[in-house]
N, C-alpha and C positions, 0 to 999 in steps of 0.2 A: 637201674635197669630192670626190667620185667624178663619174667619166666618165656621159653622159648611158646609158643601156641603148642597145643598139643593136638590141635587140629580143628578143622571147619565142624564139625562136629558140637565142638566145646568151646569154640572161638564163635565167631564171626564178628568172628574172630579177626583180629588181625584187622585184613585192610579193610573191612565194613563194620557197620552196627551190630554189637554181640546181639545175636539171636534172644538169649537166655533176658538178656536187660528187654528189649522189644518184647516180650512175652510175659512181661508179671500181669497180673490179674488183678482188677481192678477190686476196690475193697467194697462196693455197693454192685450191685446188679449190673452190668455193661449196660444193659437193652434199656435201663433207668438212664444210666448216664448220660449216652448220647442224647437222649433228647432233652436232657436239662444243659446238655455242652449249646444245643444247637439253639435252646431257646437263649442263653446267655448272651449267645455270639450274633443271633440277630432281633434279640429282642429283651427286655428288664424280666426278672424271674423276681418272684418274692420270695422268702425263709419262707413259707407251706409252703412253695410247691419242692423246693431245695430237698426236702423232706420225704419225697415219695420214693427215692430210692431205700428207705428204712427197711431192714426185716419187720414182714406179716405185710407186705402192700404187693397187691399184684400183679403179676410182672404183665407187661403190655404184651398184646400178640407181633408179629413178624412184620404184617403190614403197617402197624403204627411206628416202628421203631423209627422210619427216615424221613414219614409226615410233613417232618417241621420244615426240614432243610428246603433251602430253594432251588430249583433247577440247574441252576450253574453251578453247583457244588464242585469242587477241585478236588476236594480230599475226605475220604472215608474211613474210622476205624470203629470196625465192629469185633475189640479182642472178648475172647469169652464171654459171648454171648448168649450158649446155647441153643446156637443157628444148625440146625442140621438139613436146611437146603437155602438156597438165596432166590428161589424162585417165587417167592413172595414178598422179598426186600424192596420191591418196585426198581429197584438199580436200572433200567431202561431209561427212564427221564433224566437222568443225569450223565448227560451228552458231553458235558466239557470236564469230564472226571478226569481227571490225571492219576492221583492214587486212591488205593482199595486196600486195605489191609482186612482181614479175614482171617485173624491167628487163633490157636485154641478154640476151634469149634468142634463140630462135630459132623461138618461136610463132607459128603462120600459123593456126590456127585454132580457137576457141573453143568450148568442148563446154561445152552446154547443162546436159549433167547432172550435172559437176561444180560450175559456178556457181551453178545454180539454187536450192540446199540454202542458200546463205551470203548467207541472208536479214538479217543484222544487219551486212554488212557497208557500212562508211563510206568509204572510202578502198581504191581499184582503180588500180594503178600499170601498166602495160604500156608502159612508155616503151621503143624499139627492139625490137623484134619486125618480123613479117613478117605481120603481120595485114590481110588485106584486106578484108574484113568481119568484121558479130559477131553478125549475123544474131538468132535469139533469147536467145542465151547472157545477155546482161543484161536483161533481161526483169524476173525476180524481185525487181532490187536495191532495193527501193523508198526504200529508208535511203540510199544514196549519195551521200555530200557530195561529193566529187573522180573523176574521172575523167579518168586519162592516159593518151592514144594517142597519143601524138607517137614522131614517126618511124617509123613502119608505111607501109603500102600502103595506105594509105582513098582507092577515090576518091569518095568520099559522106561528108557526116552519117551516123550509123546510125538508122536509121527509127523504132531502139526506143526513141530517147532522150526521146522526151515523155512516156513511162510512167516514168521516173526522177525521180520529182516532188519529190524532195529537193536534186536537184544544185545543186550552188553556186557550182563551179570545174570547166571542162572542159580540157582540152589538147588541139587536135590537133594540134601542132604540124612540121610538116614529113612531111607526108603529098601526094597524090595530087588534095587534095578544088577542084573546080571550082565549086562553089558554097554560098554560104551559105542552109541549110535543115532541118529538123528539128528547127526549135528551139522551136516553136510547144507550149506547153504547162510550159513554164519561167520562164513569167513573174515568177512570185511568189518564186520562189526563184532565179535567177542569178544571181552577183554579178560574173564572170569569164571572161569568153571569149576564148580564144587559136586561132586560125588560119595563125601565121605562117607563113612558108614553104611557101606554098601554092600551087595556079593561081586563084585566085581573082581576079576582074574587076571584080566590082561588089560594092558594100554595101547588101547586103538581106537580107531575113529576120529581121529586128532588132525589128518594131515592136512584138512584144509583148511583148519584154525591158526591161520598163520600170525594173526594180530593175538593171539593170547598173549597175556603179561600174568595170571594166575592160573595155577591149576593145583586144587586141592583134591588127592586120593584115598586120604587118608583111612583106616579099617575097614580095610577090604581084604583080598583074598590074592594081593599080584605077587607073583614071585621072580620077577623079571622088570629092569627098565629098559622100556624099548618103547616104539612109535612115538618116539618126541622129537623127532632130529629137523622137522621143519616149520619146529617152534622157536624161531631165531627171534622172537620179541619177548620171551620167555624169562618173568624174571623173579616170581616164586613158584616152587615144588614143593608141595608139601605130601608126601606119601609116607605117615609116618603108622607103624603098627601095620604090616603088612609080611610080607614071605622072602625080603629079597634078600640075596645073600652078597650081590655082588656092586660095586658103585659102577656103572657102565653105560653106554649109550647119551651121555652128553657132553661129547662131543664139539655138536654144534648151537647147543645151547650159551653163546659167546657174549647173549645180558642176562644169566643168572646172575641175580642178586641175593636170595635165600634159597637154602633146601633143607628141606625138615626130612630127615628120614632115620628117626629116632623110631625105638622098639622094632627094630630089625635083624636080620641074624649078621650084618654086613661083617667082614673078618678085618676089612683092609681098606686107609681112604686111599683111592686112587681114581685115577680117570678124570681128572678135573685141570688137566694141564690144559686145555683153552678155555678154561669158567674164569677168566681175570677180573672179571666185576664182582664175584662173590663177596658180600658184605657177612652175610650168617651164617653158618655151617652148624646143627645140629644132626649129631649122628650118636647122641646118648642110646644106652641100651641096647649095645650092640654087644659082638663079639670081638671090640677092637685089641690089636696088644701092641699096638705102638702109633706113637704120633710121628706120621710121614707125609710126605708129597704136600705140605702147604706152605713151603718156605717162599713160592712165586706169587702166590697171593695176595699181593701189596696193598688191597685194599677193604683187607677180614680186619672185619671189630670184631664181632662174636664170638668165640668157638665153644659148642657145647659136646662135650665128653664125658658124659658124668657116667657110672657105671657098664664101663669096659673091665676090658683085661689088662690094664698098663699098669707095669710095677716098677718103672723108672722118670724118673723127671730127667735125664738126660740129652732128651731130643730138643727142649722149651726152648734153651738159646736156640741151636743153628735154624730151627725153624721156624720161631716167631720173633726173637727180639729186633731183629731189623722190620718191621711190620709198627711204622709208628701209629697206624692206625687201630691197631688191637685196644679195645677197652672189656671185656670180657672174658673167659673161661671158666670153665665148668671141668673139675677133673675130680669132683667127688664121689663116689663110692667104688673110686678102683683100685686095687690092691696095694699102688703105690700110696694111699694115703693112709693108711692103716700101718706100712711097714715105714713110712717117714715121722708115724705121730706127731710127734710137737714139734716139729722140726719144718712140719709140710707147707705148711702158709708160707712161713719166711722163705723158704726155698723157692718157693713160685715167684715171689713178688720178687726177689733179689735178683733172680734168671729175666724175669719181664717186667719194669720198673715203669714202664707205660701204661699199665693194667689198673682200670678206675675199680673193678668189682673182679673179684674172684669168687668163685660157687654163691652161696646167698648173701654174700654179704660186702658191704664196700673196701677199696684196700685205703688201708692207713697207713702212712709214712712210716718208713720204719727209723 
């Protein structure tokens, strides 16, 4: 079993390509590479020319990087590169682009009339840059399934996003942005929203996101669950490291399947009496002092509990052992493992004898 996510942030976690693996940096010059990729991919390269991406050989200007490729190019990756504009990339001629990846640069702003041409593009990667808007630059993309701006300068939504009537998956992840907005017009089509690492306070702007199945809030600023209730497709939450105190407002979230909402001050689980699909329940690093209200939940594997307030293993039977689905718990660093010492494993496994992994480590027959 793997560690709960600790959020969109340090994930991407989770149900996408982690961010962090998408973003290593290449070990020769980028602006060298692609063009010895693209001489490879459509033409024989000798060992001299293999060679020009060595340190002390001079890096190409902006305009020769894309030279080689040919018009119908499909997919583009220029990770650190040392791009700090694309308006010299020539990206206009490449009409039947599908994807752009553009991570680890040094882009702070978006020029309209290179983007506007890459009308079939699906997939727009901008992860680390220095973009603080994007003003009309995406405008055109009407085809756009993904959209990454995480870790830029946003402190907005971009305004233009309701004309993107394809999106499916956005990132902003660890940006500027103080409010959830501009989402109005995406209804039919969202399936993923990531905001983590943000200043963000409250949860709103949601209600016409009715096809959402993710929504990551993670390190922000919310101290209240509210404006989710006509997110009935809804089936990760992850708001974890945030102000809330209380488990409340869903309700009618009736396909949650995960909710991460660990490093919170939450006192008490409750509120979850129509969540029946819940599969994961992390609610580490709270203020919990007892294990309650999950004995209807017939179909938890997970539960993570790790440093609360609980100093009794007493509740494990009536609550979980009928739960033949349970393969997981986490109840390490709360006071009852310290006052059960060596005693405390065996007591867990012997109470929940279903239980493939307990805290880090797998359970052995006893």
């Amino acid at each position: 079993m793997s560690a709960p996510p600790v959020d969109a942030i340090e994930k991407k976690e989770q149900p996408v390509e982690s961010q962090e693996a998408k973003a290593q940096p290449t070990e020769k010059s980028a602006r060298v590479a692609v063009v010895q990729q693209a001489t490879s991919t459509y033409g024989d390269s000798s060992d001299e020319e293999n060679e020009d991406g060595e340190e002390g050989q001079p890096e190409i200007e902006d305009e020769q990087i894309l030279e080689d490729l040919p018009d119908d190019t499909q997919e583009i990756e220029l990770i650190h590169s040392k791009l700090f504009a694309i308006s010299k990339l020539g990206l206009s001629r490449f009409t039947q682009l599908k994807k752009l990846c553009l991570r680890q640069n040094y882009i702070s702003v978006l020029d309209p009339e290179a983007l506007g041409p890459l009308t079939e593009l699906e997939d727009l990667d901008l992860y680390d840059n220095r973009i603080k808007h994007v003003g009309t630059a995406l405008d055109t993309l009407t085809k756009l399934h993904t959209l990454d701006l995480s870790f830029n300068n946003l402190k907005h939504v971009p305004h233009s996003l309701p004309k993107l009537t394809t999106l499916r998956t956005v990132y902003f992840v660890q940006n500027r942005i103080s409010r959830i907005e501009n989402l109005s017009g995406l209804g039919r089509t969202l399936r993923s929203l990531e905001l983590g690492g943000n200043k963000i306070r409250k949860i709103e702007g949601l209600e016409e996101l009715v096809n959402l199945e993710e929504v990551w809030l993670g390190k922000n600023k919310i101290s209240k669950l509210e404006g989710l209730h006509t997110l009935k497709k809804l089936k990760i939450l992850s708001i974890q490291s945030n102000r809330i105190t209380k488990l409340e407002g869903l309700e009618e979230l009736e396909s949650l399947e995960e909710i991460y909402i660990s490093h919170n001050g939450i006192k008490k689980i409750e509120g979850l009496e129509k969540n029946l699909n819940l599969r994961t329940i992390d609610v580490g690093n709270n203020d919990i002092t007892e294990l309650e209200n999950v004995s209807h939940l017939s179909n938890l594997e997970e539960l993570w509990m790790s440093y609360n307030k609980i100093e009794t293993l007493q509740a494990l039977e009536p609550q979980l052992k009928h739960i033949s689905t349970l393969e997981t718990i986490y109840l390490e660093g709360n006071p009852v493992q310290a006052k059960e010492g060596p005693h405390y494993r065996r007591k867990i496994i012997l109470a929940l004898p279903q239980l493939k992994q307990l805290d880090a480590t797998y359970v052995k027959q006893i």
